[in-house]
C-alpha positions as CSV (number, residue, x, y, z in Angstrom):
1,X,1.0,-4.6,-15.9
2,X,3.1,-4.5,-12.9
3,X,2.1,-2.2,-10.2
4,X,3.3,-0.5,-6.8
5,X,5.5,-2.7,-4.7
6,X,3.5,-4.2,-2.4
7,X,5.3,-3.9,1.4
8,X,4.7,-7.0,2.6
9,X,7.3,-9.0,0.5
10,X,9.1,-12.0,3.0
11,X,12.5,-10.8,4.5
12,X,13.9,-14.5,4.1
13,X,16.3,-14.8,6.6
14,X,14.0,-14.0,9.6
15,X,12.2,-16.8,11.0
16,X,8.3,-17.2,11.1
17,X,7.6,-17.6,14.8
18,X,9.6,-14.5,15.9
19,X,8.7,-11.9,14.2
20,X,5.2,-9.8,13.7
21,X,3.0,-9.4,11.1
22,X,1.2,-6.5,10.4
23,X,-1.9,-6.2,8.9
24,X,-4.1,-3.1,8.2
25,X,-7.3,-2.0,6.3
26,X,-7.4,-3.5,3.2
27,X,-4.6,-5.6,3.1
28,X,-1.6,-4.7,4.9
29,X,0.0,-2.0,6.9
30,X,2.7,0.5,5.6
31,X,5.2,1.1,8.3
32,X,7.6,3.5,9.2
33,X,9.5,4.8,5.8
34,X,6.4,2.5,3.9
35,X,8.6,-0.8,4.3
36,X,6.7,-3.4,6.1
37,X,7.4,-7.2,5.7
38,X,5.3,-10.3,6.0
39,X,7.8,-12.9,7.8
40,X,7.4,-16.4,7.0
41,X,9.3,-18.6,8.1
42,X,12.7,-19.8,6.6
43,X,16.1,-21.3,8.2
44,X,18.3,-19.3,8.7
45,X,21.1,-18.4,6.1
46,X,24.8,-19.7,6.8
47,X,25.7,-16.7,7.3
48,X,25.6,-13.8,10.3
49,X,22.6,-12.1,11.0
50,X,22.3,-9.1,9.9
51,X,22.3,-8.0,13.4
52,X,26.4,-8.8,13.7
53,X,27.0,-6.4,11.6
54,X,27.3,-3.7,14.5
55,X,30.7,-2.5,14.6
56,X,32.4,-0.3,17.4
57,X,31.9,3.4,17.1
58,X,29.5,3.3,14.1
59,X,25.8,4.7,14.3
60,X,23.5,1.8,14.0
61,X,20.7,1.6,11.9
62,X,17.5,2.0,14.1
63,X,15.4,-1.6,14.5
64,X,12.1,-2.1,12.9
65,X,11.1,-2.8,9.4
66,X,13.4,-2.1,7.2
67,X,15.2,0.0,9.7
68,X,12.5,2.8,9.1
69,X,12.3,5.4,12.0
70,X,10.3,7.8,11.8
71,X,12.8,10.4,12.6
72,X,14.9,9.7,9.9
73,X,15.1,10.3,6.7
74,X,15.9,8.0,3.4
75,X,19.2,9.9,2.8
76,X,19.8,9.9,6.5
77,X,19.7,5.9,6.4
78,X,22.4,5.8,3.2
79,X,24.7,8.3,5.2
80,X,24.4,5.9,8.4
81,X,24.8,2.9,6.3
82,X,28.0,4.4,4.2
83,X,29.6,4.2,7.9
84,X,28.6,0.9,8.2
85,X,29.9,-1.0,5.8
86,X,33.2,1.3,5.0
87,X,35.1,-1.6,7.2
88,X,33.3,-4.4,5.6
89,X,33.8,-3.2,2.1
90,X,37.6,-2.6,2.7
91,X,37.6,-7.0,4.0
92,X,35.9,-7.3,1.2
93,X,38.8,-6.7,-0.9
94,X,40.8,-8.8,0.3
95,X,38.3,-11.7,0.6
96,X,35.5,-10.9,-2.4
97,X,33.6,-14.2,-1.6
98,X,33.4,-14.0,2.1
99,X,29.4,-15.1,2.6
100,X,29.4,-13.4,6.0
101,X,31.0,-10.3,4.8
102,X,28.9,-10.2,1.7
103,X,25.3,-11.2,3.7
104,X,26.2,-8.2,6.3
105,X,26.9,-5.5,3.9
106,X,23.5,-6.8,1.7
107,X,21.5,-6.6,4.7
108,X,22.6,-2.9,5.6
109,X,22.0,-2.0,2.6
110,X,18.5,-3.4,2.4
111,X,18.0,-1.9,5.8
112,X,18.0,1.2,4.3
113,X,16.3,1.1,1.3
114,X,19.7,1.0,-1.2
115,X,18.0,-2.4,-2.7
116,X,19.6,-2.1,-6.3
117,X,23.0,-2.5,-4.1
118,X,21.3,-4.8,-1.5
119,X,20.6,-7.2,-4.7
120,X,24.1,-6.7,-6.2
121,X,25.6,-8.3,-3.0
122,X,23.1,-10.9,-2.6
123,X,24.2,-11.9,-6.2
124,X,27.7,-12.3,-5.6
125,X,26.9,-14.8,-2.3
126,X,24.7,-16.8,-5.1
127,X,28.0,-17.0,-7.5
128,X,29.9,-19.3,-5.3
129,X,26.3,-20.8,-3.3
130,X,23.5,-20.9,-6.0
131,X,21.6,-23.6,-3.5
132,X,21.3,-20.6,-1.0
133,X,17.7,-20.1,-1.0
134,X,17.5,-17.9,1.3
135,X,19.9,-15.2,0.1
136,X,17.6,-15.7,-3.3
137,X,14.7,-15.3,-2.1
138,X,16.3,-12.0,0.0
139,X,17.5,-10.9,-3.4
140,X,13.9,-11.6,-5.3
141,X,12.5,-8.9,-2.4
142,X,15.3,-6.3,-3.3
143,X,14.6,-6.9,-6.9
144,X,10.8,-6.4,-6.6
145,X,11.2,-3.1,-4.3
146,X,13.9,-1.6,-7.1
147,X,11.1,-2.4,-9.4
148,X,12.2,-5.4,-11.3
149,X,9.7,-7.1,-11.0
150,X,10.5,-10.2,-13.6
151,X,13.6,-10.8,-12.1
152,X,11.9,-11.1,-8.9
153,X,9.3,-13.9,-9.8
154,X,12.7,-15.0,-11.6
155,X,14.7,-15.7,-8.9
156,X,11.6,-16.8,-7.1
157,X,11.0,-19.7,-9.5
158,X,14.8,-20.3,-9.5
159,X,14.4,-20.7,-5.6
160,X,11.7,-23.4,-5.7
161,X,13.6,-25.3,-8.5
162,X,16.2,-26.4,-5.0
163,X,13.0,-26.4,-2.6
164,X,9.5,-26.9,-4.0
165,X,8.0,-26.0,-0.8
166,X,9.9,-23.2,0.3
167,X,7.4,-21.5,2.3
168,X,9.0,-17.9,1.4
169,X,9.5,-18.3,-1.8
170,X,5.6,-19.3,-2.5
171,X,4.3,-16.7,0.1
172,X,6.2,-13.9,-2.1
173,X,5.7,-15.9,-5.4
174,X,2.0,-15.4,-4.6
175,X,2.4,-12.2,-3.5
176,X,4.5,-10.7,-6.6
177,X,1.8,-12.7,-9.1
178,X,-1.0,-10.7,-7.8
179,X,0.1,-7.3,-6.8
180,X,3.4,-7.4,-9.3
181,X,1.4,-8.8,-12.4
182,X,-2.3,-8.1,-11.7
183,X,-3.6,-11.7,-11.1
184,X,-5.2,-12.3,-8.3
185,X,-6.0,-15.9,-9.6
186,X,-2.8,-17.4,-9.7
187,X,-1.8,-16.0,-6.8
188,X,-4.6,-18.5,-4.8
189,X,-3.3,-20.9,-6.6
190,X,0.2,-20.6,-5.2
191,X,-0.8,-19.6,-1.9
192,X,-3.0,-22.9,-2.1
193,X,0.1,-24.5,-3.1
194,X,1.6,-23.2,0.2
195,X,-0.7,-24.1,2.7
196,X,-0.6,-28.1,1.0
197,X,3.0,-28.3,1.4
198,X,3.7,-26.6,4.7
199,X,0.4,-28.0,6.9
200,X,2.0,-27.2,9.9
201,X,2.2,-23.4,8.5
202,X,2.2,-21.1,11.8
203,X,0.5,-18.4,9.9
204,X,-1.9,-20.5,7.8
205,X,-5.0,-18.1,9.3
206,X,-3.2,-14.7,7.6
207,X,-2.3,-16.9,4.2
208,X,-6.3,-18.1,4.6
209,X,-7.3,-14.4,4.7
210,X,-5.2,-13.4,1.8
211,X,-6.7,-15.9,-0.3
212,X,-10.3,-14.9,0.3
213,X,-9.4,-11.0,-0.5
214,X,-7.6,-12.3,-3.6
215,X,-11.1,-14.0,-4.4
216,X,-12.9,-11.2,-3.6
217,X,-10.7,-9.3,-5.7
218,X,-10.7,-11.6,-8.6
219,X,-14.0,-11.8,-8.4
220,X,-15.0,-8.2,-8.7
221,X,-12.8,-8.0,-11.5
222,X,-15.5,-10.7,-13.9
């Protein structure tokens, strides 16, 4: 039965080395607006950071996981977000299959928890690039935080179909197996999957750990 979201899911497009994992009792650490990602690592996609998107005039969306400040509000991030893509909705129209357009708006909306209309965006850059792993592995995340979670592992399994050893695609394939679907067992077995593919894994200690409370869980469970 598929449970509670876990907030740890990979934000694809970030890159392994640079960014921070956090890491809290239990398991992991809720940040902010209870968004927090795991980053692996992944190239980057072929399109502008979501960090372009920045336009002149227009509030941005405060940095951090997710964009989660803790003065803000949810609604407070839509109303900021609305601003921001108004412009790149309106190029849009004029250019529907514009990767850079479409990856920018996606990522605000993420950014502030819209992930329904995050996905819907990352969908339409898959259309025209199906190969773009990263965008579908960005668009498995939305998908599992809307609460969909088989069309998550979905597009998860789609992903590894054009890269077997996509290190973000198994870390959230593992991920989604255990807390998604309740089984702690095959989730080793990806993440064991993981660490044979990608030996040079920076975080191989952290994917190590989650293994042993995934066999600690299991094993409480028989």
């Amino acid at each position: 039965m598929a449970t509670k979201p876990n907030s740890n899911i990979v934000a694809a497009s970030s890159t392994w080395p640079a960014k921070q994992v956090y890491i809290l009792s239990g398991l992991f650490l809720l940040l902010g607006l209870g968004i927090g990602y795991f980053f692996l690592g992944a190239k980057p996609m072929k399109t502008t950071p979501a960090a372009a998107v920045q336009t002149a005039g227009t509030p941005s969306i405060p940095a951090g996981p997710m964009g989660a400040h803790p003065k803000l509000t949810v609604e407070q991030m839509k109303q900021m977000a609305a601003v921001q893509t108004s412009a790149l909705v309106e190029k849009l129209k004029t250019d529907p299959n514009n990767p850079t357009l479409l990856n920018q708006v996606a990522s605000i909306y993420k950014s502030s928890h819209q992930f329904k209309e995050a996905a819907g965006y990352y969908d339409r850059i898959l259309k025209t690039d199906p190969e773009n792993v990263v965008a579908r592995t960005e668009m498995a995340s939305c998908l599992y935080y809307s609460g969909d979670v088989d069309g998550s592992l979905a597009q998860l399994h789609r992903s590894l179909k054009y890269k077997p050893a996509d290190p973000n695609s198994l870390f959230n394939l593992g991920l989604i197996t255990w807390k998604g679907k309740n089984d702690p067992a095959g989730a080793i077995v990806i993440w064991q999957e993981l660490l044979k593919s990608n030996p040079n894994l920076d975080r191989k200690a952290t994917v190590e750990q989650m293994i042993a409370e995934a066999k600690a869980e299991s094993k409480a469970a028989n």
